[in-house]
MILUMLUM-240490 format. One record per atom (N, C-alpha, C, O): y, z, x. Coordinates in steps of 0.1 Angstrom, whole numbers, plus 5000, padded with zeros to 4 digits. Each point is the difference from the previous one (the first is absolute). Example, Ala and Ser with C-alpha at 12.3 -4.5 7.8 and 13.67 -1.06 7.14 Angstrom:
BEGIN
494350785132 501250004991 501250005009 500050075010 501149864986 501150005009 501150084992 501150015005 
# end
This chain:
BEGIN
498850005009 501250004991 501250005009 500050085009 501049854989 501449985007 500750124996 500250064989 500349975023 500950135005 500949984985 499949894994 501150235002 501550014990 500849935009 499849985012 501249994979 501349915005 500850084985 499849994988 501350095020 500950044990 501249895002 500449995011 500149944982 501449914998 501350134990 500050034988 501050025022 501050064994 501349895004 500349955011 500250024978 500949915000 501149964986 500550084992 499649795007 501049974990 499049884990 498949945003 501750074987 499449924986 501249944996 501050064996 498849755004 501149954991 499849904991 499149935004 501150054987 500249894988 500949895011 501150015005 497649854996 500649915003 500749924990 499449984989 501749975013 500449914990 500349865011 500850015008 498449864991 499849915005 500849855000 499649904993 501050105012 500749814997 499249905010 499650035012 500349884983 499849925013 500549834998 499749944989 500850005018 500949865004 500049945015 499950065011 500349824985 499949925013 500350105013 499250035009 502150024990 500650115010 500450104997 500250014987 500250075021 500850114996 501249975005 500249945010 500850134979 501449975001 500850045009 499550095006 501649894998 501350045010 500750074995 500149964988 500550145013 501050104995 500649904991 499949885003 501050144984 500549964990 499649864996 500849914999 497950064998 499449894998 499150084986 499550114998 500549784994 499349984991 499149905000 500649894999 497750095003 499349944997 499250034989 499950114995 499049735000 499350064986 498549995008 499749915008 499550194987 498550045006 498949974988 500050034989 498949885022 498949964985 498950124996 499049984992 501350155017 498650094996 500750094999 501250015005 498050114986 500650134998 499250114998 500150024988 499250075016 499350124999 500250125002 500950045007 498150044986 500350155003 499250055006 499149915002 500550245007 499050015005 500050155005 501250045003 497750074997 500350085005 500349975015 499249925005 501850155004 499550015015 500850125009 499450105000 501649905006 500250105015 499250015008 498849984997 501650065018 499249985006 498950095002 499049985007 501650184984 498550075003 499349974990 498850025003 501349934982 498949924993 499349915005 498850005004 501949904996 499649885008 498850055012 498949955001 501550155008 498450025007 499650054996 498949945000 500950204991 498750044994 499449894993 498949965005 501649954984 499549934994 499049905007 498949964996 501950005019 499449905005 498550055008 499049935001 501350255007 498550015002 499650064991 499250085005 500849934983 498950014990 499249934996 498850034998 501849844999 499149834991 499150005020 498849955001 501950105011 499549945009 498550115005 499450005011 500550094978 498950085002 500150135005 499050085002 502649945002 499850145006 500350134991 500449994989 499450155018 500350134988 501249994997 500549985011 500550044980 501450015007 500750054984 499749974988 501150135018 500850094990 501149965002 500349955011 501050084976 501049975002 501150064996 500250004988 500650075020 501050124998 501949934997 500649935008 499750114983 501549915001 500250054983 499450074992 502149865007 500650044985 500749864993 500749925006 498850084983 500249904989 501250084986 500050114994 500949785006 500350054986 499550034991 498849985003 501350094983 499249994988 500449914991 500350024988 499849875018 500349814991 498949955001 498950035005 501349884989 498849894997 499549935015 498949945000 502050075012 499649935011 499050145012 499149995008 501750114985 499050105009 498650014996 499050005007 501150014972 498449974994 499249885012 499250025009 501649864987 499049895004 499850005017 499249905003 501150175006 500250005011 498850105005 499249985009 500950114982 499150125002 498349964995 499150055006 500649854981 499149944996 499649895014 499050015007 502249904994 499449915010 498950085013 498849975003 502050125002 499250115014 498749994996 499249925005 500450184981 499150014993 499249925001 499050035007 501149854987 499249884996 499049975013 498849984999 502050015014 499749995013 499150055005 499249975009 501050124986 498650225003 501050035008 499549985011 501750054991 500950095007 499850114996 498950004994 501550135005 499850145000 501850014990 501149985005 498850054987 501450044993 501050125006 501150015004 497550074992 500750174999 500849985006 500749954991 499950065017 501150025010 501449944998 501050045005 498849854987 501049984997 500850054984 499450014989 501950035013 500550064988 501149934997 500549915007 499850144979 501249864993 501350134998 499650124999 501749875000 500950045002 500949884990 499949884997 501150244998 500849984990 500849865006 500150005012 500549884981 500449905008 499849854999 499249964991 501449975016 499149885003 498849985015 500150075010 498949844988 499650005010 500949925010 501149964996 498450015020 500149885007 499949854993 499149984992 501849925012 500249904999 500049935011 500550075009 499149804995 500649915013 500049904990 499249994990 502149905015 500049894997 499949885013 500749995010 498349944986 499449945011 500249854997 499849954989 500649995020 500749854999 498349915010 499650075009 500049864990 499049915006 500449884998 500449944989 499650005028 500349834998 498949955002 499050065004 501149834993 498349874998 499450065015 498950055003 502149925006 499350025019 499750174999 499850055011 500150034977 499350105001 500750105005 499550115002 501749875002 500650135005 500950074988 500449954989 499950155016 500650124987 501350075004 500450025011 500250014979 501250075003 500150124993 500049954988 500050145011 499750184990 501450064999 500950005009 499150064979 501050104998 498850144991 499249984991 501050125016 499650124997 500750094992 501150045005 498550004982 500950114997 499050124996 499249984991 500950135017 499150085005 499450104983 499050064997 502049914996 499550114987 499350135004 500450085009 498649944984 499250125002 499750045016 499750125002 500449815008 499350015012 500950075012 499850065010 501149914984 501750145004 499650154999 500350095007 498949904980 499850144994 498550055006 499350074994 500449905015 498550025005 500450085015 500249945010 499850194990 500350095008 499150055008 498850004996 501550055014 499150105013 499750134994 499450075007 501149974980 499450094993 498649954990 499050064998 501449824998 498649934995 498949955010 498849974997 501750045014 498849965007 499350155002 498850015001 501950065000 499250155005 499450044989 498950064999 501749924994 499150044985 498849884997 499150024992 501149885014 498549924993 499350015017 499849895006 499950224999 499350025013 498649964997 499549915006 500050164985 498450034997 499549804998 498849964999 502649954999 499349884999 499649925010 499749885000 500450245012 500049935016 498450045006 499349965010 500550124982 498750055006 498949915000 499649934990 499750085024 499149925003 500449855006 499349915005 502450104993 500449885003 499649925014 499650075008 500349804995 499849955016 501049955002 500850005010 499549934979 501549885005 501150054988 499750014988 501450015017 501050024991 501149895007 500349995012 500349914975 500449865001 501950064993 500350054989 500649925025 501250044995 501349874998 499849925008 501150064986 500849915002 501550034999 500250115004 500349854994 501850034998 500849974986 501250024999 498249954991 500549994991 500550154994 501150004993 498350105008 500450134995 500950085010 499849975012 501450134985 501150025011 498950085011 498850024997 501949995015 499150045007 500050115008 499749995012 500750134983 499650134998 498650014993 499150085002 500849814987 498549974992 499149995013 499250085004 501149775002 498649945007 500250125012 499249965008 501350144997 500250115009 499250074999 499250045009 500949984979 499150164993 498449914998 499050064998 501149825002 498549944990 499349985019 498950045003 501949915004 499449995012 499350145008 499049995008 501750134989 500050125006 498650064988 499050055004 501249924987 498350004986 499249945005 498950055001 501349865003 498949955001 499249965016 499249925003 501650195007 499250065015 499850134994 499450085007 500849944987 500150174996 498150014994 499150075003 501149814990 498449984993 498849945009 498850004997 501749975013 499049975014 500249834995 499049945005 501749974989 499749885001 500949915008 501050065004 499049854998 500549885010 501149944992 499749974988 501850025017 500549944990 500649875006 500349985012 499849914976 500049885004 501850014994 500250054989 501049895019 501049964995 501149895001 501049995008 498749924981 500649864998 501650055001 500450074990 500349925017 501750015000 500949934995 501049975005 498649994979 500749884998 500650084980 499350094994 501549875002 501549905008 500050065009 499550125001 501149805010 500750005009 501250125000 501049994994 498650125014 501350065005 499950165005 498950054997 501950015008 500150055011 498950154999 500450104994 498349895015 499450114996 499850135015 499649965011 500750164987 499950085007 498850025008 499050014993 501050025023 498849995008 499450124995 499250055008 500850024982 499350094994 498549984993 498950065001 501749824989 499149944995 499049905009 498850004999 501849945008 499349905010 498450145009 498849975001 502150155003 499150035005 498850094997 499250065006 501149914973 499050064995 499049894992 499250024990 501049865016 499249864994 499350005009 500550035011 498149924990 499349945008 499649855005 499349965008 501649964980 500049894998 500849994997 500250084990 501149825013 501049924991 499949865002 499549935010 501150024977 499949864996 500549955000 499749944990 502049975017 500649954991 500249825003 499549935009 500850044985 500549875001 501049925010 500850055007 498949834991 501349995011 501450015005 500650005010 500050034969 501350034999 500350155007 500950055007 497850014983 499750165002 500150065014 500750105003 498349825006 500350055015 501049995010 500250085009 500849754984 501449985008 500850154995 500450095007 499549904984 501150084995 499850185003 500950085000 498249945002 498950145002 500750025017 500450115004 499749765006 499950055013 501549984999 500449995011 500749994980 501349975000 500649845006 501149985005 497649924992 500749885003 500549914981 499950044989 500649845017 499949964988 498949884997 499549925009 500350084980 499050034990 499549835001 500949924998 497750015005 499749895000 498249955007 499350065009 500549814984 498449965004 500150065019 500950005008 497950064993 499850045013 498249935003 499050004993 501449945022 498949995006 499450085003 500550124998 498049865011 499150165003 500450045011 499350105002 501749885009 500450035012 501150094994 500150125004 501149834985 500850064993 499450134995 500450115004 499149874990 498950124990 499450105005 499550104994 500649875018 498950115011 501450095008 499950125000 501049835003 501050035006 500750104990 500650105004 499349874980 500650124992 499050094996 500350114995 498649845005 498750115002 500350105009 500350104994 499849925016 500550045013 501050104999 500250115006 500449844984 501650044997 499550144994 500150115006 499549864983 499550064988 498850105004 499750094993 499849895017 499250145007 501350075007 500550104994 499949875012 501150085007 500450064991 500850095004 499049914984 500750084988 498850094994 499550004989 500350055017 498050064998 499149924987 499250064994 501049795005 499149974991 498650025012 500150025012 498649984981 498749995010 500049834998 500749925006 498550064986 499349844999 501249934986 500550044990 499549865016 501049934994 499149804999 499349945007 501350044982 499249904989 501249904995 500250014988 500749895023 500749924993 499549884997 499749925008 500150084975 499949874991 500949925002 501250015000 497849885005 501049855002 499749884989 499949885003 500150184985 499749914993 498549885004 498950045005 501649804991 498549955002 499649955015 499249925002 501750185012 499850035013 498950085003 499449995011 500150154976 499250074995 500950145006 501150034997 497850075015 500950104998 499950055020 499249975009 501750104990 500150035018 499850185002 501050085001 497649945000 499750145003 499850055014 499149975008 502250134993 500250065010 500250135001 500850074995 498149965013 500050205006 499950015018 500950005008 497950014994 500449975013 499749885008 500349995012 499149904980 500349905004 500649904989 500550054990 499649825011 500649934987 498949904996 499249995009 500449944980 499449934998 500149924986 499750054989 500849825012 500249924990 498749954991 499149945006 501050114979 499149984995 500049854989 500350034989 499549845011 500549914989 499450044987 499150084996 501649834997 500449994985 498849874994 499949895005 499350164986 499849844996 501249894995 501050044994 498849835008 500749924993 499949944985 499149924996 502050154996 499849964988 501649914998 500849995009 499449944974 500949994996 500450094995 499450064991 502050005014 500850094989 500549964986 500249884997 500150244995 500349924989 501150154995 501050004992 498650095014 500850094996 499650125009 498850034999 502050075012 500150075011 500150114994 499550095006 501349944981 500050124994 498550135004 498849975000 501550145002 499650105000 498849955011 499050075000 501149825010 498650005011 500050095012 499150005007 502050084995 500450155008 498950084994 499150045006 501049964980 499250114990 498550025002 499250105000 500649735001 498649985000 499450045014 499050065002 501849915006 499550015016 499950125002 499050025008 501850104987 500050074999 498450064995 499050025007 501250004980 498550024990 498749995012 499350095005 500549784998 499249925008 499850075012 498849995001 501550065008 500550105010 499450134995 498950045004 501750034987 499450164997 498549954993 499150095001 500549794993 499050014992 498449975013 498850054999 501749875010 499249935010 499950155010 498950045003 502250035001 499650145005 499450104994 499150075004 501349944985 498950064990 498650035000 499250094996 500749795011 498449964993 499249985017 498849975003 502550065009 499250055012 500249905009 499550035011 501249824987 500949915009 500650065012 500850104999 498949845012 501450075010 501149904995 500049934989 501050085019 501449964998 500549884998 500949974992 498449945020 499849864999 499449934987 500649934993 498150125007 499349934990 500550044983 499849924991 500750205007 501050004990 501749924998 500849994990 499249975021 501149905000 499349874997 499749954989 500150025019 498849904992 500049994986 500749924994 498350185001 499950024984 501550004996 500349914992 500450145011 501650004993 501349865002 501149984996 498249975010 500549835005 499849964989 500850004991 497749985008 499149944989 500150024986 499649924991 500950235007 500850034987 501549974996 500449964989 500350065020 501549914998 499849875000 500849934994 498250035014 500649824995 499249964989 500649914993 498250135002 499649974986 500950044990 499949934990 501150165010 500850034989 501149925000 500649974989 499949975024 501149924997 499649874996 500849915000 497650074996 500249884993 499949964983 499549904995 501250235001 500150044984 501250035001 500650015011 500150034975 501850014997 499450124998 498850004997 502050125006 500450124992 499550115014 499949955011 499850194986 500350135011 498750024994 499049965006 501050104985 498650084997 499249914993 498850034999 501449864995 499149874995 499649955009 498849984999 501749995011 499249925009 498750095012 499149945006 501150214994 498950035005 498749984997 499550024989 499549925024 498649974995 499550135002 500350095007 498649874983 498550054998 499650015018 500349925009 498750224992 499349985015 499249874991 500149885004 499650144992 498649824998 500649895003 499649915008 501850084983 500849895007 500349995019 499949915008 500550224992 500950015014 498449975011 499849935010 499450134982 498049995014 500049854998 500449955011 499449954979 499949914997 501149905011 499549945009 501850064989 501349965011 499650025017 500149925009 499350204992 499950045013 498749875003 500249895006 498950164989 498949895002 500349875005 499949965011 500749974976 500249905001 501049975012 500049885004 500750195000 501449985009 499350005016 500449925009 498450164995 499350025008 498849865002 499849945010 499650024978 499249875005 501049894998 499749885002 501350164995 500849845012 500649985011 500749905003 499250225005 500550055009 499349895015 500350035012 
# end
């Protein structure tokens, strides 16, 4: 049986446009798709290592609206673990998510309920850590939250994995209570204080570098379909299968999921990157954050097939 994976994080009601492009500051264009969707990025990974087979509970706060109901059902539906999450007077989280045809996105967040998710709520939902192995952290919630959920969850003897994204300024406190961080490539420019853009693996290793100096241990910059560049004490570039994109939304999420679910289950570090390549790029070739996560049958199936044409 695969180790717990606690996901403490943020829950949002996606609201989805999608058009040829995304627009320029005071531009109006008209878009031919439109959807709703649960996601954030701490749903979005429980949800994603759940359909991907692993244990995984989910700690965070929803409005009591109709988007916290359906948000809270969706986890469910998945076999996510509820309890832990509680609904508060309010609206939930919202993102509005812009997708162009070439698959890239542009987000506005409005945090609702996930403002109200305190370092007193995490101490009070302790007992949902027990037994934990991997506890999965992100930035969407203020971060006195992800402080106190990082310090819960060494406190519970588990390993904690943390994606730094959005983007923005996090204290070497937290860094040196992760054992893993994840970020991206905007995430890591901006993390070692450069400005923010596509990074090569020579680039990537260099703010790796950075980013230990700041007591991260092992550090995991996603390069998109470059795949991912894991570095602790040595570095080692892992690739990406090649797929068509169709939509990039929430594939941080998945890589993520894919990572705690592939350690879980007793992977070293590499070969869960691996597995987690293999889950972000299957998802980018579906529209939506938490729709597009595969099935492990899907995702075993992709691997396979990705491997005999190798």
């Amino acid at each position: 049986m695969p180790h717990k994976i606690v996901v403490i994080g943020s829950l949002n009601m996606d609201l989805v446009g999608c058009a040829a492009r995304i627009p320029v500051v005071g531009e109006t264009i008209t878009g031919h798709t439109y959807f709703s969707e649960p996601g954030g990025k701490g749903a979005n990974q429980a949800y994603a290592a759940a359909k991907l087979g692993g244990r995984v509970s989910m700690l965070g706060r929803v409005g009591n609206d109709d988007f916290g109901r359906a948000m809270r059902a969706n986890l469910q539906h998945a076999g996510c673990d509820v309890e832990g999450l509680l609904s508060v007077e309010g609206a939930s989280g919202i993102a509005l998510i812009f997708v162009a045809d070439d698959g890239h996105n542009s987000i506005i967040i409005v945090p609702g309920a996930n403002d109200r998710f305190s370092p007193e709520d995490v101490d009070a939902g302790a007992r949902y850590l027990e037994g934990a192995a991997w506890v999965l952290l992100q930035l969407e919630n203020p971060l006195p939250t992800v402080l106190a959920a990082a310090k819960a969850g060494r406190r519970a003897g588990a390993r904690v994995i943390l994606d730094p994204a959005p983007a923005r300024a996090v204290p070497d406190e937290i860094f040196a209570l992760a054992d893993i961080i994840t970020p991206n490539e905007t995430e890591a420019a901006i993390l070692a204080g450069l400005a923010p853009g596509a990074l090569n693996p020579e680039q990537a290793l260099e703010i790796a570098r950075k980013l230990q100096e700041r007591q991260a241990r092992t550090v995991i910059v996603k390069l998109g379909e470059q795949g991912c560049l894991l570095v602790n004490q040595k570095s080692q570039l892992i690739p990406a299968p090649k797929v068509k994109a169709v939509d990039t939304t929430a594939a941080g999420d998945e890589f993520n999921a894919g990572l705690a679910v592939g350690l879980s289950e007793g992977l070293d570090l590499a070969a869960a990157c691996q597995f987690a390549n293999a889950a972000a790029a299957l998802s980018v070739t579906k529209l939506g954050a938490q729709a597009s996560a595969p099935t492990r049958a899907e995702l075993d199936a992709f691997i396979h097939s990705y491997r005999r044409s190798l």
